[in-house]
C-alpha positions in Angstrom: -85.8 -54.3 36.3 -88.1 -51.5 37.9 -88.9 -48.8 35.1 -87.8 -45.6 37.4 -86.8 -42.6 35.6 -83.2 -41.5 36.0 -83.8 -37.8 37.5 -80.4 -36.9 37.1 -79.9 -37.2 33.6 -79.4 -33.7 31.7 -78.1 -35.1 27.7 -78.5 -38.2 25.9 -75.7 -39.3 23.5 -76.1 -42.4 21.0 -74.5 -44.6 18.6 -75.3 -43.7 14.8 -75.9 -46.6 12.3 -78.1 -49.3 14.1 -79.4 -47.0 16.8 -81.0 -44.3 15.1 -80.4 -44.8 11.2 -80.6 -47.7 9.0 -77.4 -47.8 6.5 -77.5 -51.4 6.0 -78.8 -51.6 2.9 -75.5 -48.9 1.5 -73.4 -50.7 3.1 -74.2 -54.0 2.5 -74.6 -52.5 -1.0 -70.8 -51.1 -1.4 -69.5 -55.2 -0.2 -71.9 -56.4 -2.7 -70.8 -55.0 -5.6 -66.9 -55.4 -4.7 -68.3 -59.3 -5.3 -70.0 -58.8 -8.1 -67.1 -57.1 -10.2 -64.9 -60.0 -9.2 -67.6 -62.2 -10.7 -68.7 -63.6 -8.0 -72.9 -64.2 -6.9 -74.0 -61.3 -5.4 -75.5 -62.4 -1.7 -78.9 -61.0 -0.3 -79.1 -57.9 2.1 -80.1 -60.4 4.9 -76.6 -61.6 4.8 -74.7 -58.6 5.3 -77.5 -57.1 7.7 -76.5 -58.3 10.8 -72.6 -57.0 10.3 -73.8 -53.6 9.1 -72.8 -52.6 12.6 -69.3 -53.5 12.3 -68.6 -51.6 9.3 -65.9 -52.6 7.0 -64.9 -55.1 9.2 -67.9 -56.8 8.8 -68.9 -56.4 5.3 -65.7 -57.8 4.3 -65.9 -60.5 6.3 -69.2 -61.1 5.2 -68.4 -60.2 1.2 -64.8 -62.6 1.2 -64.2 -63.9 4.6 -61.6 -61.4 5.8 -60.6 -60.1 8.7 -58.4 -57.0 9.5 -55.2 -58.7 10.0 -55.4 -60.5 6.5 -53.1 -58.7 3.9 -55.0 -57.7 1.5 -57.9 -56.2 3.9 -56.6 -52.0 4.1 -56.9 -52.1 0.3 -59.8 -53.9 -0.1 -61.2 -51.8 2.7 -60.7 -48.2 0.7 -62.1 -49.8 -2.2 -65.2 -50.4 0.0 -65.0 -47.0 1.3 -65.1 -45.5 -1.9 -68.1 -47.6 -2.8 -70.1 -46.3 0.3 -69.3 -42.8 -0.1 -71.1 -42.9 -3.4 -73.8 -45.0 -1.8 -74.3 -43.7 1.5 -76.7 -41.0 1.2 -79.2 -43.0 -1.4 -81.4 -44.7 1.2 -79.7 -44.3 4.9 -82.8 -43.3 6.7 -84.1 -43.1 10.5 -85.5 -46.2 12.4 -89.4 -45.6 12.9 -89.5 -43.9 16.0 -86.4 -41.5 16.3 -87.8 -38.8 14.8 -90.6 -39.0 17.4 -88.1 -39.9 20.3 -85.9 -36.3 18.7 -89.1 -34.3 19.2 -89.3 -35.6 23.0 -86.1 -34.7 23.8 -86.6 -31.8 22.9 -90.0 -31.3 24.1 -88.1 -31.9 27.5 -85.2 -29.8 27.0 -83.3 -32.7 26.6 -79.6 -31.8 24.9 -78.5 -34.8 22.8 -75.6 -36.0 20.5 -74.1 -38.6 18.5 -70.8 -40.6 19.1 -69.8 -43.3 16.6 -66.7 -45.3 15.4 -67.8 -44.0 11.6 -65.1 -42.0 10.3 -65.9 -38.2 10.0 -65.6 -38.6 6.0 -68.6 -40.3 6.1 -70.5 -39.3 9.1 -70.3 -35.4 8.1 -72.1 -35.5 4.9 -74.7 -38.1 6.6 -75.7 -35.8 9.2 -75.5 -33.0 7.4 -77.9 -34.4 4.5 -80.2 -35.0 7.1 -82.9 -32.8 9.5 -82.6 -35.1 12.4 -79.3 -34.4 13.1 -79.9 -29.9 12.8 -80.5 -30.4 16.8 -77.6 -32.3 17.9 -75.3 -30.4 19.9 -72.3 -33.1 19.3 -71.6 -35.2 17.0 -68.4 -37.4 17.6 -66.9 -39.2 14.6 -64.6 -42.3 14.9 -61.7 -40.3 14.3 -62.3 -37.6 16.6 -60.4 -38.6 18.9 -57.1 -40.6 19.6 -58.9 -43.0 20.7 -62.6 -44.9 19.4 -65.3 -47.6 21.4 -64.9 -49.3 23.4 -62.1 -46.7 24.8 -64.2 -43.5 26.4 -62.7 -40.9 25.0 -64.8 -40.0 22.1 -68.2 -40.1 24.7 -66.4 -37.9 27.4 -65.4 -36.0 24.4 -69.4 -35.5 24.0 -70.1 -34.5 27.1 -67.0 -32.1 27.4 -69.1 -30.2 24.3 -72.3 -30.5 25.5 -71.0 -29.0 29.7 -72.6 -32.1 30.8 -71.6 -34.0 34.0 -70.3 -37.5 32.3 -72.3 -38.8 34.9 -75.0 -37.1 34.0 -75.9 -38.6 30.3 -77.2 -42.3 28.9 -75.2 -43.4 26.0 -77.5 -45.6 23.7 -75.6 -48.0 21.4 -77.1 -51.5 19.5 -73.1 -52.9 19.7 -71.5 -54.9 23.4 -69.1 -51.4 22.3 -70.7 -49.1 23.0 -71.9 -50.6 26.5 -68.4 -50.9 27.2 -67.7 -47.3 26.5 -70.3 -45.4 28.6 -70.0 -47.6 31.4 -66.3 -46.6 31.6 -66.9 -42.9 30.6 -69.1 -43.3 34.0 -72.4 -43.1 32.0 -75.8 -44.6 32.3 -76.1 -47.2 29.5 -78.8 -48.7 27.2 -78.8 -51.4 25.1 -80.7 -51.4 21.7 -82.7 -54.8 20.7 -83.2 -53.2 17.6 -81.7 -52.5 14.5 -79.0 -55.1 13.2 -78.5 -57.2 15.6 -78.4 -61.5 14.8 -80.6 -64.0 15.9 -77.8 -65.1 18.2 -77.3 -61.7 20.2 -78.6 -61.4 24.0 -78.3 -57.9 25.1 -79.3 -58.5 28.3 -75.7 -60.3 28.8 -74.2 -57.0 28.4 -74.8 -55.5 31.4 -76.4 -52.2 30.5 -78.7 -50.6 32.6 -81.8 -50.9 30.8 -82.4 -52.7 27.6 -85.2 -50.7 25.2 -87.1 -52.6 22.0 -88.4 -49.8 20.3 -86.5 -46.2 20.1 -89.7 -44.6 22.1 -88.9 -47.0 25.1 -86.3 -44.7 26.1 -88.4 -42.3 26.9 -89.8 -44.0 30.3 -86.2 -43.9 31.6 -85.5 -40.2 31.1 -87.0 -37.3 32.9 -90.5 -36.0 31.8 -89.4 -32.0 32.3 
């Protein structure tokens, strides 16, 4: 894969938790003590961390072994919620090298935003408690719009905010999702091998357009002015 830059490219829109912030460690944090009440052993960090991108989903699945269709699994899940909205803004901080990839894009006049599948309850205070986010001209929640990754609505919903050509912005995401999404939102896409992805994931069987190992690597894709 020949390292051109894309010329065309006027914004860049990522995913959130696992692209450019670690929350793994709240929300592995919120499962863990959901165990731990119910008097069971608490596990380590390194067995929720590879799930932390899945969200609820996966931390109850990783805390009891359920999955969304079980029963009990919308109560447990607002009981988790509630446990990571107290948590969330202890420790969730940016992956070394964002900050420095931030100052780029702006350095090249470079618009960017955020679109996730977190809910806006929790992605609102996030970004707002932090000074990475006081540059993004969208932010995208999970609830948004009707519809969240893989569907494309909530990335053409970025780029309707930002007056940028779909076609025109890279959507970076660490989740098969969000390659998925900007590919059908008619997006340039790039793959994460960052973040909190398993020893079992190959991003290169996702079919994104370029695949990046460290947050700066994006750079050598993107337009220099």
């Amino acid at each position: 894969m020949s390292k051109v830059p894309w010329a065309d490219i006027q914004a860049v829109l990522f995913d959130l938790d696992g692209t450019l912030v670690d929350s793994a460690p709240e929300l592995g944090a919120a499962a863990d003590r959901m165990r731990v009440e119910r008097g069971m052993a608490s596990l380590p960090l390194s067995a929720y961390r590879s799930m932390a991108g899945a969200g609820a989903r996966g931390m109850l699945g990783v805390a009891f072994g359920l999955r969304p269709e079980d029963a009990q699994f919308p109560e447990l899940r607002e009981e988790f919620f509630k446990n990571y909205e107290a948590l969330m803004l202890d420790g969730t901080h940016a992956f070394e090298g964002v900050e420095a990839l931030i100052a780029q894009l702006g350095a090249r006049r470079l618009p960017w935003g955020v679109v996730t599948n977190k809910a806006s309850r929790f992605t609102v205070p996030l970004t707002g408690s932090m000074p990475l986010f006081r540059t993004a001209q969208a932010i995208i929640s999970g609830d948004t719009t009707a519809h969240s990754k893989p569907h494309p609505a909530p990335l053409l919903e970025a780029a309707r905010r930002m007056r940028v050509d779909p076609a025109r912005c890279v959507y970076v995401g660490d989740d098969q999702r969000d390659i998925v999404a900007g590919r059908a939102a008619g997006m340039k896409t790039v793959a994460v091998a960052y973040g909190y992805l398993g020893a079992e994931a190959d991003v290169t069987l996702w079919e994104a357009d370029a695949v990046i190992s460290l947050p700066l690597d994006l750079l050598q894709w993107l337009p220099s002015a």
